[in-house]
C-alpha positions as a printed Julia matrix, in Angstrom:
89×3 Matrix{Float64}:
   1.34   -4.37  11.99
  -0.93   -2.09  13.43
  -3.52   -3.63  15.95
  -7.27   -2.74  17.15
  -8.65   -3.48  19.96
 -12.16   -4.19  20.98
 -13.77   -4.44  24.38
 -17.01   -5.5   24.97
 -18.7    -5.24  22.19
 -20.59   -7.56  19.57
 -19.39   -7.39  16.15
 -21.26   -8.2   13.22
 -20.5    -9.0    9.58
 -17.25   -8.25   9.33
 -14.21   -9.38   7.99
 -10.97   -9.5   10.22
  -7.72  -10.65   9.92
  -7.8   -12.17  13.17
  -3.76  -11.26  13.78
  -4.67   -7.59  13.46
  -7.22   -7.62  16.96
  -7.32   -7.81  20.18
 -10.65   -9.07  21.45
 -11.76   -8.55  25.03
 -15.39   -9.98  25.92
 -16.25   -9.67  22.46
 -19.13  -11.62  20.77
 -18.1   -12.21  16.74
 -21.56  -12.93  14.73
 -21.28  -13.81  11.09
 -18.17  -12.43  10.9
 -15.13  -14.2    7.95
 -12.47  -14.66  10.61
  -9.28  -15.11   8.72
  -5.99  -16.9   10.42
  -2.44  -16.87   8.43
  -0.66  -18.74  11.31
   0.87  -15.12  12.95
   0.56  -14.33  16.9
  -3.07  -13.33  18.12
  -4.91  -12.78  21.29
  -8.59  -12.75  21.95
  -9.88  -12.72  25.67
 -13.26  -14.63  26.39
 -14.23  -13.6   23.34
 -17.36  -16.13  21.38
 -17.45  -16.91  17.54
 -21.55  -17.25  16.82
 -21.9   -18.72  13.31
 -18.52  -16.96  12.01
 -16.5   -18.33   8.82
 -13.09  -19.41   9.43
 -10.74  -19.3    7.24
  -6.63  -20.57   7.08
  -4.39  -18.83   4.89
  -0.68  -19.02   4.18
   1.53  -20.78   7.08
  -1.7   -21.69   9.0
  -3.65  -23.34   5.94
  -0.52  -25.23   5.26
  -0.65  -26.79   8.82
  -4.07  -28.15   8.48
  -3.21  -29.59   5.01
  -0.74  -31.27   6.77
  -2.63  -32.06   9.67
  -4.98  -33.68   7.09
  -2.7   -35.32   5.32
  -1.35  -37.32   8.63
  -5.47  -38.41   9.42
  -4.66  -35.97  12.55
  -7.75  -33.5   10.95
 -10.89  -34.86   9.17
 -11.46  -33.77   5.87
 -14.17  -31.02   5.8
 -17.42  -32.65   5.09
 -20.8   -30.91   3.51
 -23.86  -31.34   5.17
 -26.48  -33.22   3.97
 -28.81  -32.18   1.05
 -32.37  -32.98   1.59
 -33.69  -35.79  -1.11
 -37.12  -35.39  -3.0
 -39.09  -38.5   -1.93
 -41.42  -40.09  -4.83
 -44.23  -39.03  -3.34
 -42.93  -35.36  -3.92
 -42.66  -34.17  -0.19
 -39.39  -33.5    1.45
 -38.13  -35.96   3.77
């Protein structure tokens, strides 16, 4: 498998198969960061509001994880209510 490598640079809105880069003093913004469970390397590199998903071997292992009460169960965040008084708490 082929991989690119990035140096220094912020990255933006893409999508990456995280076993297919190496990231050196890279900043990932709003990026889908996907992880099957293969070898990677990223070098101070920061995830700023990035999606992360698990597929294949690696998805499997936090099931499991899960499973064994070693991972919490992903959680949504709280929805605002409508108070009577029809302003948002």
């Amino acid at each position: 498998m082929p991989i690119t490598k990035y140096e220094g640079q912020t990255i933006t809105g893409k999508t990456l198969v995280i076993e297919e880069y190496l990231l050196v003093n890279c900043v990932l913004r709003q990026c889908d960061v996907f992880y099957s469970g293969g070898d990677f390397e990223w070098i101070n590199t920061t995830f700023d509001n990035c999606s992360i998903h698990f597929r294949g071997p690696a998805l499997k292992t936090v099931q499991f994880e899960q499973a064994l009460g070693m991972l919490k169960q992903p959680q949504m965040p709280p929805t605002a209510q409508k108070s009577t008084s029809g302003k948002m708490n």
